[in-house]
PDBQT receptor file of N, H, CA, C and O in Angstrom, charges set to zero:
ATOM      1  N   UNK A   1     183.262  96.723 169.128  1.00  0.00    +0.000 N 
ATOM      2  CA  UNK A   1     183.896  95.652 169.862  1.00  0.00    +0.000 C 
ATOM      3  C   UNK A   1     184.963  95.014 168.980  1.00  0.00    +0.000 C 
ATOM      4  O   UNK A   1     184.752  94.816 167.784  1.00  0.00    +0.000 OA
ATOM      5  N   UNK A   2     186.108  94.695 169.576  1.00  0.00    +0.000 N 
ATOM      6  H   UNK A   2     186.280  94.856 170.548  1.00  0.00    +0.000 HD
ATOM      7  CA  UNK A   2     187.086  93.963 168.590  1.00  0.00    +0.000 C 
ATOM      8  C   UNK A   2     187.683  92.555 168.691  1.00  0.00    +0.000 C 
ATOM      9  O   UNK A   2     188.040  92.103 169.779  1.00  0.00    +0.000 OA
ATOM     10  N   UNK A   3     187.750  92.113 167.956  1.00  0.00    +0.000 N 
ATOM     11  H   UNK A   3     187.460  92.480 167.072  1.00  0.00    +0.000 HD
ATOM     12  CA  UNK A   3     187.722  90.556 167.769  1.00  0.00    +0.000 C 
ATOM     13  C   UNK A   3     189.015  90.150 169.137  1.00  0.00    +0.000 C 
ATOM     14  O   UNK A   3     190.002  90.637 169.687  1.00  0.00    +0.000 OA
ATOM     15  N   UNK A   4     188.282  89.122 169.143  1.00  0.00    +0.000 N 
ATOM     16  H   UNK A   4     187.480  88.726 168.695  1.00  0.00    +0.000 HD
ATOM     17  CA  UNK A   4     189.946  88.384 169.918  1.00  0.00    +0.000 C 
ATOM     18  C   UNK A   4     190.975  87.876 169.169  1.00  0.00    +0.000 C 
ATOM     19  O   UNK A   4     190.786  87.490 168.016  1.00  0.00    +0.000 OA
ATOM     20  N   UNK A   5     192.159  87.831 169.763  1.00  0.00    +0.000 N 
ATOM     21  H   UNK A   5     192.313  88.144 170.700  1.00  0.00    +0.000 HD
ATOM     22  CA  UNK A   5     193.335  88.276 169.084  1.00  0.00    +0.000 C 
ATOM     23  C   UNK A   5     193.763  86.797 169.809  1.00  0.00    +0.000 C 
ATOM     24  O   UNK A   5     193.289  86.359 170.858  1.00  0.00    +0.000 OA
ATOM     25  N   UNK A   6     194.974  86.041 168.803  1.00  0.00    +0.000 N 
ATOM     26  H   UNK A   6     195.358  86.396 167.951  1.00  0.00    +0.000 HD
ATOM     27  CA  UNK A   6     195.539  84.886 169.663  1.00  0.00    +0.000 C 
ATOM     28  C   UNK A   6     196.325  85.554 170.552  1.00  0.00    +0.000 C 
ATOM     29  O   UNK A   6     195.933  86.716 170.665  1.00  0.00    +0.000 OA
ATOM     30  N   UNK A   7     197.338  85.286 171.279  1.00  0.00    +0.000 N 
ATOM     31  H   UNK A   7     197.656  84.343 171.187  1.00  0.00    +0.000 HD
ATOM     32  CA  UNK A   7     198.513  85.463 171.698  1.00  0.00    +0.000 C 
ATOM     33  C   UNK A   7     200.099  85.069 171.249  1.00  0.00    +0.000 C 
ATOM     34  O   UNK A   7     200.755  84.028 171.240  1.00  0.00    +0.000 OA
ATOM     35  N   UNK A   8     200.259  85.968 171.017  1.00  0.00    +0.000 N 
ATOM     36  H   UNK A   8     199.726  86.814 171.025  1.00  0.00    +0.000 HD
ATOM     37  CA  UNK A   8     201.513  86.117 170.766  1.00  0.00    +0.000 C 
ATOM     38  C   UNK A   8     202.992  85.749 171.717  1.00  0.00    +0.000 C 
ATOM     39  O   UNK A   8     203.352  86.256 172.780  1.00  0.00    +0.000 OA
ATOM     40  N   UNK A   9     203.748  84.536 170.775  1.00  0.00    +0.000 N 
ATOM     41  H   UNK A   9     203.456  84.124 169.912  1.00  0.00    +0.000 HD
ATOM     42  CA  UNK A   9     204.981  84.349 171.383  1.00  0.00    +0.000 C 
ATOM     43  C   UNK A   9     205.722  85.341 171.818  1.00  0.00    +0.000 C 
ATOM     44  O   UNK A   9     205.885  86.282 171.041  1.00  0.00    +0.000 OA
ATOM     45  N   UNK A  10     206.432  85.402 173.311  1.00  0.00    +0.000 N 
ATOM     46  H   UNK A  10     206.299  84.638 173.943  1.00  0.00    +0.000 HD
ATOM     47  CA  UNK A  10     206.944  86.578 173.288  1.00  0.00    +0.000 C 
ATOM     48  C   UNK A  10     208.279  86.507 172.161  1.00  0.00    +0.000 C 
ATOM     49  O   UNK A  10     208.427  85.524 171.435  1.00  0.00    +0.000 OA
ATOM     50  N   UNK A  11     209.294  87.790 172.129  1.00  0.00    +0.000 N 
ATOM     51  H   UNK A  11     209.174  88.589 172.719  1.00  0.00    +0.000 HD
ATOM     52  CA  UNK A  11     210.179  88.048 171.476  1.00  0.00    +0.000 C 
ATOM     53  C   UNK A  11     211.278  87.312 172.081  1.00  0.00    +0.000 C 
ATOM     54  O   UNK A  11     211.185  87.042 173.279  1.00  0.00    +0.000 OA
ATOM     55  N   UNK A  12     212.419  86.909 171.354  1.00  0.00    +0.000 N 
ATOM     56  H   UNK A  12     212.494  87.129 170.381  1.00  0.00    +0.000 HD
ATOM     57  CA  UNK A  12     213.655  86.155 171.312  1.00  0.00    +0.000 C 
ATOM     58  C   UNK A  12     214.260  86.246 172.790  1.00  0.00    +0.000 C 
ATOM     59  O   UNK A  12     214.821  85.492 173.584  1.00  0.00    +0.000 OA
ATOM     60  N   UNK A  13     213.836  87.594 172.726  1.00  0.00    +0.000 N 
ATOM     61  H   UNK A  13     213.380  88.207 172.080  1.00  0.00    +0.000 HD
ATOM     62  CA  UNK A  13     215.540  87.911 174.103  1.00  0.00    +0.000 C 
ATOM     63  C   UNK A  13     214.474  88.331 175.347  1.00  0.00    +0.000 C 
ATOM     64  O   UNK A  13     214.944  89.103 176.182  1.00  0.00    +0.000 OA
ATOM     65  N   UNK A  14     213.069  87.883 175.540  1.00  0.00    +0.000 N 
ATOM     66  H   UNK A  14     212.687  87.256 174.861  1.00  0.00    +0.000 HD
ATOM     67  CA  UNK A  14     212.206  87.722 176.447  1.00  0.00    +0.000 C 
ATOM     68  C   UNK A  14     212.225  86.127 177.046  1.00  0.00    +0.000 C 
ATOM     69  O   UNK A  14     212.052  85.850 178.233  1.00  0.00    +0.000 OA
ATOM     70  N   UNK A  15     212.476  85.140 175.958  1.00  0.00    +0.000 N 
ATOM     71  H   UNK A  15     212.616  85.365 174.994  1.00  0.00    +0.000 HD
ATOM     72  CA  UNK A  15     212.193  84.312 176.463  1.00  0.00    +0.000 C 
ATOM     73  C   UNK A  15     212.356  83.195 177.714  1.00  0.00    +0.000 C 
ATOM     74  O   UNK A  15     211.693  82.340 178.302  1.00  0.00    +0.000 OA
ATOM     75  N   UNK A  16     213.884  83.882 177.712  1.00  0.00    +0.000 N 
ATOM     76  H   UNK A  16     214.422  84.576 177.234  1.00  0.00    +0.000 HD
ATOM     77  CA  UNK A  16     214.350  83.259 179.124  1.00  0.00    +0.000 C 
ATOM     78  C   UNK A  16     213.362  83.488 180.620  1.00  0.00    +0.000 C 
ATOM     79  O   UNK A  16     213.320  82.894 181.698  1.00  0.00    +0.000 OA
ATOM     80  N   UNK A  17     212.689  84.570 180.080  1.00  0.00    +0.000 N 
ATOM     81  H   UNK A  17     212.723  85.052 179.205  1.00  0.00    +0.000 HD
ATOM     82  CA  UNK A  17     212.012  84.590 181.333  1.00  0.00    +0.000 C 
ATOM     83  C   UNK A  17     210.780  83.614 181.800  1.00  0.00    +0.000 C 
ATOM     84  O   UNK A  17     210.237  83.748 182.897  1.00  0.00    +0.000 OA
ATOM     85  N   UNK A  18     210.476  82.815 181.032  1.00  0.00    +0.000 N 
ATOM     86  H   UNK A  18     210.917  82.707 180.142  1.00  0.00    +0.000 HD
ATOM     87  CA  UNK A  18     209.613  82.055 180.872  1.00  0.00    +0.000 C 
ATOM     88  C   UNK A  18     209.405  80.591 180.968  1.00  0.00    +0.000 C 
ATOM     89  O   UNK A  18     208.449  79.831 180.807  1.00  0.00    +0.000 OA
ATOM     90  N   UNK A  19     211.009  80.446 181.381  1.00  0.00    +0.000 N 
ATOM     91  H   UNK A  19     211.785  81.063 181.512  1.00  0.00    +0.000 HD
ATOM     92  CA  UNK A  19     212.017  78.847 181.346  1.00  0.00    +0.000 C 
ATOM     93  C   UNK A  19     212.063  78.618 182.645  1.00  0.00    +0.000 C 
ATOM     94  O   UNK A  19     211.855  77.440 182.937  1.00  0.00    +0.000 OA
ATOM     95  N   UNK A  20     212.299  79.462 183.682  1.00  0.00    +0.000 N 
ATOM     96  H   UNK A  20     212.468  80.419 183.445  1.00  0.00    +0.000 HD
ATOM     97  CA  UNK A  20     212.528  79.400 185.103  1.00  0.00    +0.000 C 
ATOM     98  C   UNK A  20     211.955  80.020 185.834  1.00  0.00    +0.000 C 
ATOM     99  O   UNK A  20     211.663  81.202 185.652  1.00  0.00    +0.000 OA
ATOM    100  N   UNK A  21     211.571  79.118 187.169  1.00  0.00    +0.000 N 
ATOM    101  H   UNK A  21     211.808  78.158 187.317  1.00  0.00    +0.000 HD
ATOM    102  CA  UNK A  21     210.705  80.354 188.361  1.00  0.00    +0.000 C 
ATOM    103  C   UNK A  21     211.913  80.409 189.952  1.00  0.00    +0.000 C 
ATOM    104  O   UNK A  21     212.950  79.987 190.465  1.00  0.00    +0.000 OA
ATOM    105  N   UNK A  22     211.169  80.960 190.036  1.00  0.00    +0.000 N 
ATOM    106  H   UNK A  22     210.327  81.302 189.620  1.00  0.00    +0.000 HD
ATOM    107  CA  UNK A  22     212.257  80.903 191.799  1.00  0.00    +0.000 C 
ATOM    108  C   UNK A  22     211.073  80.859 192.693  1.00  0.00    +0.000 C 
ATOM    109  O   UNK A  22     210.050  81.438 192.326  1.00  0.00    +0.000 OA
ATOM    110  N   UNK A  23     211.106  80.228 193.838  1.00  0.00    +0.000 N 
ATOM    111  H   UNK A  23     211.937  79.759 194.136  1.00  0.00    +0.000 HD
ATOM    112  CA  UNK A  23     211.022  79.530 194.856  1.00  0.00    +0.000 C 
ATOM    113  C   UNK A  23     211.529  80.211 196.193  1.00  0.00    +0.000 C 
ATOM    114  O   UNK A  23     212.728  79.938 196.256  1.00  0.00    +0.000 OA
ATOM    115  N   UNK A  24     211.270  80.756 196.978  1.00  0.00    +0.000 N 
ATOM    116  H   UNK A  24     210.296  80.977 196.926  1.00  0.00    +0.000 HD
ATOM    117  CA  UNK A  24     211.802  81.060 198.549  1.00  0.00    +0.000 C 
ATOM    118  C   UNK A  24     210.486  80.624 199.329  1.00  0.00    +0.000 C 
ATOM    119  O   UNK A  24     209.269  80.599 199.146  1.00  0.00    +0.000 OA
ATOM    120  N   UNK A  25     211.439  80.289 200.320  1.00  0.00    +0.000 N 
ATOM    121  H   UNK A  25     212.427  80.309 200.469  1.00  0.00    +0.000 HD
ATOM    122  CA  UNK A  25     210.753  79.636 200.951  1.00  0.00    +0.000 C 
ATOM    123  C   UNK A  25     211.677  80.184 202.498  1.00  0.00    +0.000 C 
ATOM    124  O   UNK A  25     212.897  80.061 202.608  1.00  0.00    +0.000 OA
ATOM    125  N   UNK A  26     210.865  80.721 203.462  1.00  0.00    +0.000 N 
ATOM    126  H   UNK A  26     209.874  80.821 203.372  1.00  0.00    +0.000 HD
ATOM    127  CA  UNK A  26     211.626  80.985 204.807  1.00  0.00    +0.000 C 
ATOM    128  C   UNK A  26     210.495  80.223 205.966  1.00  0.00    +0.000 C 
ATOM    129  O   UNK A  26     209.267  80.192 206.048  1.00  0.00    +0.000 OA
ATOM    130  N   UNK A  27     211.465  79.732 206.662  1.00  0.00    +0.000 N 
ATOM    131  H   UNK A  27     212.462  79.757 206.596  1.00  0.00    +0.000 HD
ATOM    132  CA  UNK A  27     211.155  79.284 207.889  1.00  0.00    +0.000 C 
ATOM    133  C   UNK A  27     211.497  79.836 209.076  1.00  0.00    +0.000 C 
ATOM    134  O   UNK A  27     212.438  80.629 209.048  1.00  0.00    +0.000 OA
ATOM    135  N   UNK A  28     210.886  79.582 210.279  1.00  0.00    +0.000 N 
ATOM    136  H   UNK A  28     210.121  78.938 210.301  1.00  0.00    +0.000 HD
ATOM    137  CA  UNK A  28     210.588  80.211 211.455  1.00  0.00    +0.000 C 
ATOM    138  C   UNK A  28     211.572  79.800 212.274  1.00  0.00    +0.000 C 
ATOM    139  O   UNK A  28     212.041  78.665 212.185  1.00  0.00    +0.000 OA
ATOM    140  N   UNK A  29     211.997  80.714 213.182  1.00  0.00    +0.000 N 
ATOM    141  H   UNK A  29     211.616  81.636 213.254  1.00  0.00    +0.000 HD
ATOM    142  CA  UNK A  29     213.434  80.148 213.936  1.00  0.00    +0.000 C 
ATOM    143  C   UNK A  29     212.946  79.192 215.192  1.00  0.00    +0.000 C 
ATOM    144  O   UNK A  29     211.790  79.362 215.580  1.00  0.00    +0.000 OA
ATOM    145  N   UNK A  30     213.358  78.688 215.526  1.00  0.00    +0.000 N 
ATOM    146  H   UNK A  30     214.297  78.550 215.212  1.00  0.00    +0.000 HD
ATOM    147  CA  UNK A  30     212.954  77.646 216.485  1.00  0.00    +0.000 C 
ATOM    148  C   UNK A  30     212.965  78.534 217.878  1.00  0.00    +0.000 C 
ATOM    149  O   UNK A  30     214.098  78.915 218.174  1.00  0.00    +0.000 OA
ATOM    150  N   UNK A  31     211.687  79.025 218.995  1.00  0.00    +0.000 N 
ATOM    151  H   UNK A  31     210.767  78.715 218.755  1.00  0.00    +0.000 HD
ATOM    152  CA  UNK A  31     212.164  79.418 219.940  1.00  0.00    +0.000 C 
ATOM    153  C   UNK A  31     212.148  81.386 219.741  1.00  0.00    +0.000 C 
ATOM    154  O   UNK A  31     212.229  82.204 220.658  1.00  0.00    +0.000 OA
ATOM    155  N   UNK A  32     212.032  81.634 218.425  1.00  0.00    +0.000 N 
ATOM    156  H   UNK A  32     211.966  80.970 217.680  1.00  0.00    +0.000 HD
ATOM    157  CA  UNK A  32     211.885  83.056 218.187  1.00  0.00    +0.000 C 
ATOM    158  C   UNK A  32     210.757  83.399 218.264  1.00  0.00    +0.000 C 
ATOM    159  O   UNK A  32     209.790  82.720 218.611  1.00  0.00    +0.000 OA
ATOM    160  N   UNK A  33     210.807  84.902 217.822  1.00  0.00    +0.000 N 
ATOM    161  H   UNK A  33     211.592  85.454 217.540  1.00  0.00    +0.000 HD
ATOM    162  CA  UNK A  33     209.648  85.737 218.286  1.00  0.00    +0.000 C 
ATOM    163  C   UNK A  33     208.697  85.257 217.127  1.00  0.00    +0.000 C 
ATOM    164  O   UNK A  33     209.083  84.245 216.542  1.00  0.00    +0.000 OA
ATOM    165  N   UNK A  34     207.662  85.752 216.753  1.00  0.00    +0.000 N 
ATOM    166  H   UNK A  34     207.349  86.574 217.229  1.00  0.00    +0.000 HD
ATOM    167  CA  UNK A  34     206.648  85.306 215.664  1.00  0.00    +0.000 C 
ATOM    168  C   UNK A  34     207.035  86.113 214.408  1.00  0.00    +0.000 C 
ATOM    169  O   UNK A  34     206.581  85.859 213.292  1.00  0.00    +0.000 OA
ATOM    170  N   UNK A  35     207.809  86.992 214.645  1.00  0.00    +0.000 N 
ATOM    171  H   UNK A  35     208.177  87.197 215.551  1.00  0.00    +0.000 HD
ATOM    172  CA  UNK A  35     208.463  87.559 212.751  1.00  0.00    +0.000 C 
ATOM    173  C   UNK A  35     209.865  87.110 212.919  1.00  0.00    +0.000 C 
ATOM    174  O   UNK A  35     210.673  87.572 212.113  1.00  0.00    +0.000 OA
ATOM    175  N   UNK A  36     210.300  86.276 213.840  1.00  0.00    +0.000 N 
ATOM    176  H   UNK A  36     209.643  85.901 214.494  1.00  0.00    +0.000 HD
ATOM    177  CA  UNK A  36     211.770  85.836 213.777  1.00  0.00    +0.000 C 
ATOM    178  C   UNK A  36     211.830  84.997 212.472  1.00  0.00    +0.000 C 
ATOM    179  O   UNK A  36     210.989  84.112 212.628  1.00  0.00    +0.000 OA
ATOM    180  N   UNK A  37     212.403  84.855 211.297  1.00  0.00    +0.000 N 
ATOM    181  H   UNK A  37     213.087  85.574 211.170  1.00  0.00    +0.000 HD
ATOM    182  CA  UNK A  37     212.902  83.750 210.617  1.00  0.00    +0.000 C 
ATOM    183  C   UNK A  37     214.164  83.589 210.045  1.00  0.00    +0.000 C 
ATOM    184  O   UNK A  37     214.906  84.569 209.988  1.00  0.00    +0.000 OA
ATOM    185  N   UNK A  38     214.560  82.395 209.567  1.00  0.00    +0.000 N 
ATOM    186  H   UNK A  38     213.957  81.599 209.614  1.00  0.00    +0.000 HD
ATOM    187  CA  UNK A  38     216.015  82.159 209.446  1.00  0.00    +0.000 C 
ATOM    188  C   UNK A  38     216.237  82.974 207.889  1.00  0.00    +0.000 C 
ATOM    189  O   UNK A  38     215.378  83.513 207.192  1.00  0.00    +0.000 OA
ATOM    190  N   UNK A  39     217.321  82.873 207.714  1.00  0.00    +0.000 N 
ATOM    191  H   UNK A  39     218.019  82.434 208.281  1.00  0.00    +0.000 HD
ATOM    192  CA  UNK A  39     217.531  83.707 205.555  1.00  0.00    +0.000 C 
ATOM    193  C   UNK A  39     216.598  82.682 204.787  1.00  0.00    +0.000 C 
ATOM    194  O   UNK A  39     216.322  81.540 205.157  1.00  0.00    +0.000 OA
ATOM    195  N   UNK A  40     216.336  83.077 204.088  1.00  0.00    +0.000 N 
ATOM    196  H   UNK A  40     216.560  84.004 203.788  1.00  0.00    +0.000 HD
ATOM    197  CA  UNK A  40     215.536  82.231 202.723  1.00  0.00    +0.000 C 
ATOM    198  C   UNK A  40     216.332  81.666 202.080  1.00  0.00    +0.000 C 
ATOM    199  O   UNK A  40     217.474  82.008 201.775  1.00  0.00    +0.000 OA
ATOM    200  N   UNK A  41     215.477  80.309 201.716  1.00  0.00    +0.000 N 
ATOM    201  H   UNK A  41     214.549  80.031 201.964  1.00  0.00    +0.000 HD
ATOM    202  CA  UNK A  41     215.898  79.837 201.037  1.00  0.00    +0.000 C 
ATOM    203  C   UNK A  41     215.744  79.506 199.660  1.00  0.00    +0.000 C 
ATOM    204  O   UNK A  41     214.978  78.552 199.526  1.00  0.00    +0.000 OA
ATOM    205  N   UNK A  42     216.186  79.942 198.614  1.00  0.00    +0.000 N 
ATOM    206  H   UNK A  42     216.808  80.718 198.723  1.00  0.00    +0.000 HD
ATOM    207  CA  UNK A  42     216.208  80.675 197.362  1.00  0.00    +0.000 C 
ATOM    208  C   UNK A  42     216.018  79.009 196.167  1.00  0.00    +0.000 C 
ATOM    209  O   UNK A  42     217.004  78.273 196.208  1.00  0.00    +0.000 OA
ATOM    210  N   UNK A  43     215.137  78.657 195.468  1.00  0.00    +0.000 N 
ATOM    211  H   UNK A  43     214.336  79.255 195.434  1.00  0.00    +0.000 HD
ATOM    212  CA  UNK A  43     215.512  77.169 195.083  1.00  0.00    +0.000 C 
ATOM    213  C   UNK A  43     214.975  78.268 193.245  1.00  0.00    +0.000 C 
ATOM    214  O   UNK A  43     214.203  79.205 193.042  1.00  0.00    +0.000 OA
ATOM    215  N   UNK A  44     215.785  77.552 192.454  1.00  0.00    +0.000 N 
ATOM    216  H   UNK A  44     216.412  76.792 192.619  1.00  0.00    +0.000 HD
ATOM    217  CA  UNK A  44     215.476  78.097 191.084  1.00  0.00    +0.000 C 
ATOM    218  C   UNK A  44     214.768  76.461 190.498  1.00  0.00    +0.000 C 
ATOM    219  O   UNK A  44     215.423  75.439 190.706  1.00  0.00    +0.000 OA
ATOM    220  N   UNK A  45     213.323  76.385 189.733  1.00  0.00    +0.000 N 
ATOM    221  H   UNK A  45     212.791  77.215 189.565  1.00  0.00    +0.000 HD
ATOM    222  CA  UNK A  45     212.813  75.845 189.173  1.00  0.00    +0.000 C 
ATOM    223  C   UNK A  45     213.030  75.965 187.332  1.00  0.00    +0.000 C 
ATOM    224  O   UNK A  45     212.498  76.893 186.723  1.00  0.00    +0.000 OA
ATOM    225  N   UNK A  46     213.905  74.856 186.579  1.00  0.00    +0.000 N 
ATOM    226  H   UNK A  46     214.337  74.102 187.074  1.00  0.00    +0.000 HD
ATOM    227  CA  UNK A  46     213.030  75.360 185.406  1.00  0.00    +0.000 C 
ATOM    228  C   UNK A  46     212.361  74.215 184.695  1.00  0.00    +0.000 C 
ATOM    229  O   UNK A  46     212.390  73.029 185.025  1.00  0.00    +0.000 OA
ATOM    230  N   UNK A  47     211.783  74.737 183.715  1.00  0.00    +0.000 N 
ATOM    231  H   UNK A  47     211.759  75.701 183.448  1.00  0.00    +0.000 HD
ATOM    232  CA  UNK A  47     210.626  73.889 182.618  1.00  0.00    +0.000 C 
ATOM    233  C   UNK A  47     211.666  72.294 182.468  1.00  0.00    +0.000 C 
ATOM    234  O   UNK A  47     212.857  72.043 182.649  1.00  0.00    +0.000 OA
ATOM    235  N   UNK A  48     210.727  71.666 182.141  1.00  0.00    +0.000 N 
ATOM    236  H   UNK A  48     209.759  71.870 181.995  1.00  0.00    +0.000 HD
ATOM    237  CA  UNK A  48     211.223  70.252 181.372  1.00  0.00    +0.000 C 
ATOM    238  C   UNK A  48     210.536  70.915 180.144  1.00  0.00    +0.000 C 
ATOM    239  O   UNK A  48     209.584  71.672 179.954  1.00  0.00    +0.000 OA
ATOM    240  N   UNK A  49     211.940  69.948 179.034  1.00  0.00    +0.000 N 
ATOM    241  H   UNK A  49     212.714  69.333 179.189  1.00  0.00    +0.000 HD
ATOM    242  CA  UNK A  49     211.691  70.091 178.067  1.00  0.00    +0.000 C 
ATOM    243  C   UNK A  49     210.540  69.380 177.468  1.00  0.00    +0.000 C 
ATOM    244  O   UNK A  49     210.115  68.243 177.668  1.00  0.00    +0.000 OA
ATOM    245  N   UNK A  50     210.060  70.520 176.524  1.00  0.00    +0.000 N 
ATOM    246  H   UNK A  50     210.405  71.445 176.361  1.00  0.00    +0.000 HD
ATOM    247  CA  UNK A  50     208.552  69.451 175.676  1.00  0.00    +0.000 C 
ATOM    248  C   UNK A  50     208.988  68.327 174.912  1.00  0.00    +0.000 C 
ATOM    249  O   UNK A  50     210.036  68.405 174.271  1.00  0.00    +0.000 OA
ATOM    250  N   UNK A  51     208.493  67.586 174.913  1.00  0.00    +0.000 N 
ATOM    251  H   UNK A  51     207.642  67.522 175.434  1.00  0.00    +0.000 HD
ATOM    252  CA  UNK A  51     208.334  66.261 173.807  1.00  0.00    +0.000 C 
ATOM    253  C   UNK A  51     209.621  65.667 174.214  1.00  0.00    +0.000 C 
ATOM    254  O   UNK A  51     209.909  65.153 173.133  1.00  0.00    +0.000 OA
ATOM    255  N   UNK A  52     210.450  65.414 174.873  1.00  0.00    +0.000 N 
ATOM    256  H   UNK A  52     210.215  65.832 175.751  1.00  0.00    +0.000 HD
ATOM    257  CA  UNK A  52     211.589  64.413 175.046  1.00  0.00    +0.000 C 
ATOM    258  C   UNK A  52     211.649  63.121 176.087  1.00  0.00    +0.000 C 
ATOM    259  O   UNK A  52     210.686  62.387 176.308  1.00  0.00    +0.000 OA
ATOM    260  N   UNK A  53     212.380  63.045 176.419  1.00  0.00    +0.000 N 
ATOM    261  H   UNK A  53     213.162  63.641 176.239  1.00  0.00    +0.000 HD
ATOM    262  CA  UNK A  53     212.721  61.966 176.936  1.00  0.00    +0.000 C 
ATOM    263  C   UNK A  53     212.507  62.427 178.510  1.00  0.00    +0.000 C 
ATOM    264  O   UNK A  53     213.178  63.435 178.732  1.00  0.00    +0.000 OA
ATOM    265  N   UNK A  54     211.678  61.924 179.799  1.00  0.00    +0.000 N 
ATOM    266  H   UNK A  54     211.133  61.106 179.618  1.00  0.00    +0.000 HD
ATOM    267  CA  UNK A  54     211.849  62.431 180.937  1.00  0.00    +0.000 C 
ATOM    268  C   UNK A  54     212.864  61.893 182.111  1.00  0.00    +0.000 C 
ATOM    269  O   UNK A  54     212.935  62.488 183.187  1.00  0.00    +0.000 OA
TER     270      UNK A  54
């Protein structure tokens, strides 16, 4: 059996992925069929920074 291991920061040019999420969100057309919906709507989330000022 092997010990547990911490986790590891990812690497430099990974990290952006980890700053922001995305968000869609689609709604139903008013009056449409039941898979009718309008385009999505696409919202990008990212992190607040640690320890600062909010």
């Amino acid at each position: 059996m092997s010990a547990p291991r911490a986790r590891k920061r990812p690497p430099t040019a990974d990290r952006h992925r980890y700053d922001s999420a995305y968000v869609v969100v689609a709604l139903a057309v008013p009056g449409g069929g039941p898979d009718d919906v309008a385009p999505p709507l696409v919202f990008r989330v990212q992190r607040r920074p640690q320890g600062g000022q909010r």
